[in-house]
Phi, psi and omega in degrees: 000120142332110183248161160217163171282107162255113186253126169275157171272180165109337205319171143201107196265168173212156177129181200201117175254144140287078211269144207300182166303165165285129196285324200285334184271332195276320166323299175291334138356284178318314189304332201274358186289309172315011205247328187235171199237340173262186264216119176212120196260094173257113151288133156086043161301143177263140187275065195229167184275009136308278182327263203335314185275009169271331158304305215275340170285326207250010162266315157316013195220015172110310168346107168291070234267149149207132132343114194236305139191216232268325189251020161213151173237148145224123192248143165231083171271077180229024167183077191278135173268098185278338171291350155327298196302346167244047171260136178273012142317279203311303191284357164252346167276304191298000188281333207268347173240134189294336193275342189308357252224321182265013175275347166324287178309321186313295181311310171286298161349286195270324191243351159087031168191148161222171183207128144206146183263181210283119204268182177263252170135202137288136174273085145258027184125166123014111187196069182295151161259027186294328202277302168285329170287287247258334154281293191287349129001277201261026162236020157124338160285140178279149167218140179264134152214093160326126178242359169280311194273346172069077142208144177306116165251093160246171195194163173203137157290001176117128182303151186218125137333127161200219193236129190227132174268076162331134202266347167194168203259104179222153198311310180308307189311308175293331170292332163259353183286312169300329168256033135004260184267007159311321162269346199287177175284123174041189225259158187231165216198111178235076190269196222000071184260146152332138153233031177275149186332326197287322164316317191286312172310330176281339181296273175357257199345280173337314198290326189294328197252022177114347182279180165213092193247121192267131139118010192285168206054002158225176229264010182238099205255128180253157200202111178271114149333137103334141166285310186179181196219172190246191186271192189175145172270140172230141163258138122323100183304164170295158167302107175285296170309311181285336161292337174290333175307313179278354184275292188315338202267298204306294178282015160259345175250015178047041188233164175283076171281166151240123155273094202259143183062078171238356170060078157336261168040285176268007190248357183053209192267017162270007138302315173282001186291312195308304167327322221269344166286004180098007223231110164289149159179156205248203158202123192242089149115240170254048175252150166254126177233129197267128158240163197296131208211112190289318175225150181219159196226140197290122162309156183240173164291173145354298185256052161069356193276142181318126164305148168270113169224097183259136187290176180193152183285135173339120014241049160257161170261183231262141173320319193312337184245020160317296183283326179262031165267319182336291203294281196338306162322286202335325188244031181289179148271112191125157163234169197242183160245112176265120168224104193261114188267355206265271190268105201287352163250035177277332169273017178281011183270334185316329171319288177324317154297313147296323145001299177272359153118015161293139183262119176233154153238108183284104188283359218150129179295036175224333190225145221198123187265082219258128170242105190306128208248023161038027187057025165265336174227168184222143201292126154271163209269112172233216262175071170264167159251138168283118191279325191221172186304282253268331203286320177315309187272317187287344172252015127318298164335302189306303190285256235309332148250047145297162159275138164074176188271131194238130158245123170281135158263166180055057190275001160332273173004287197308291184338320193293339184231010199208115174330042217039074197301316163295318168276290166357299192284342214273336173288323165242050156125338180288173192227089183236102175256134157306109192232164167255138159317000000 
């Protein structure tokens, strides 16, 4: 059964959120519980539906999951079932998650095969796997692509160190090459690699249970092999993304938030991204606290010229709040140039937004010309579907500071990243109901 949002407009919220774990570090977390066969406990998981269906992958697969409570576990992968892969479970649940993707290096790592079919996701483009394949490769692994069946066969007699040029910098990809090679035979050398925080949390993490990875937080990672590695307790960071969410949420409904516990630190340059849009906010220990603000207005460069805001690999910034700097221009003084450079169907959510009366001019499927309506007039309420998670939240964002009433369809979408997003906001002042088709 199908659900949707009927969101009132209008919001004015009050109040302190508290953002869930990070979905994207969690995802790679999971995956790495398959690297050891003793008992390793991830805390402040987020209670979303990726994550779940990704547990329920690592139970089919043998895994000892307990429960602890919505956000914390513990896995024991010490009687892995390798015929799960050639269950048409196993080949109908992993299509359905993107990350399942990274059980790949795990898999190989320890048991020297993997199968997966080709998964799935947000449709925002183009999004190979040339990158993650094309590294274990070259530690040593064979690869199949069933091209009737879309799907992936790899096998290794044992994975070897060597020296890997990542062909782009991409997270996942790194994410699985490392945990590779944490097992391979002697050293491996991974340069132009992810630094994003979620990465660096995975690094940690490997080294507590034994691995030995040189070089974290930066884009050249060195790696000595292992025989094998032990458990460990992890915490999970907040969700950077549902924080940039709520700083757009704060200044779009002219309301007063506190974001509390966001590990500063760990946010890079997406606070000052926000700034450079006009969006005031202080900061107290590791809280943000965003004020009620009627207007704000986009910074230009230096020589007066339209601000730029381009995604960029850590520690530049993440696609992911790409869309909701969008709708947050819509009601600024000023216009940006929004240019998402990673994914080419990530701005095709605008249409909608012009719908409610935002002035955009979409130049291209990577770039988007946002002309801020100062609050002189306000976006209305209409009738949308959410195409992707990050796109899902920015028109949420959008109907909560409407006129009138908006219904999101497919709100699954929202669900895959964002924690019961609706009793969250609906707790300090939104008005959002969940209904089924």
């Amino acid at each position: 059964m199908s659900q949707y949002f009927e969101v009132q407009g209008n919001a004015k919220l009050n109040g302190s959120l508290t953002p869930q774990g990070a979905k994207n570090e969690s995802l790679q977390i999971l995956c790495a519980v398959i690297l050891s066969d003793k008992k390793i406990t991830i805390d402040n998981l987020p209670d979303i539906v990726d994550v779940r269906k990704l547990i329920d992958l690592l139970k089919g697969l043998g895994v000892k999951v307990k429960k602890y409570n919505p956000n914390k576990y513990s896995f024991k992968a010490d009687d892995i079932d390798l015929d799960y892969f050639s269950s048409q479970k196993y080949i109908a649940d992993s299509k359905k998650i993107r990350g399942s993707v990274m059980l790949i290096g795990p898999l190989l790592a320890r048991f020297g095969k993997a199968f997966l079919p080709k998964p799935g996701g947000d449709k925002i483009g183009r999004r190979r796997l040339d990158t993650h394949l094309n590294g274990l490769k070259m530690l040593g692994s064979d690869f199949q692509y069933n091209e009737v069946k879309d799907q992936f066969f790899l096998g290794t007699d044992g994975l070897k160190g060597t020296y890997i040029h990542m062909d782009e910098i991409s997270v996942t990809g790194t994410a699985n090459v490392v945990m590779a090679a944490v097992m391979a035979e002697g050293k491996t050398t991974i340069y132009n690699a992810a630094c994003e925080p979620y990465l660096q949390q995975l690094c940690k993490m490997l080294n507590r249970m034994g691995a030995k990875i040189k070089g974290v937080g930066s884009n050249l990672l060195t790696i000595k092999g292992v025989d094998s590695l032990g458990g460990t307790d992890h915490r999970i960071l907040p969700d950077m993304i549902e924080i940039g969410s709520f700083i757009g949420l704060a200044a779009m409904t002219q309301s007063s938030i506190r974001i509390k516990d966001v590990q500063l630190s760990e946010l890079g340059n997406i606070p000052a991204t926000f700034q450079k849009l006009g969006i005031q906010m202080s900061f107290e220990n590791d809280d943000i606290i965003i004020p009620e603000q009627d207007l704000y207005e986009i910074q230009t460069f230096i020589d007066g010229s339209i601000l730029t805001v381009y995604d960029a690999p850590w520690p530049g910034f993440t696609p992911d709040l790409l869309s909701i700097l969008l709708v947050v221009a819509t009601q600024a003084r000023g216009s940006v140039l929004i240019h998402q450079k990673m994914f080419e169907s990530r701005l095709f959510f605008v249409d909608k937004l012009i719908d409610m009366g935002a002035q955009i001019i979409l130049c291209d499927p990577h770039r988007a010309t946002v002309i801020g309506l100062e609050r002189k007039s306000t976006l209305k309420g209409i009738t949308m579907t959410s195409p992707d998670i990050r796109a899902g939240v920015s028109l949420l964002i959008a109907a909560l500071s409407a006129t009138g009433m908006s219904t999101i369809h497919n709100i699954n979408q929202i669900d895959r990243g964002y924690q019961n997003i609706d009793t969250r906001l609906n707790a300090i002042g939104a008005q959002i109901e969940r209904k089924n088709n």
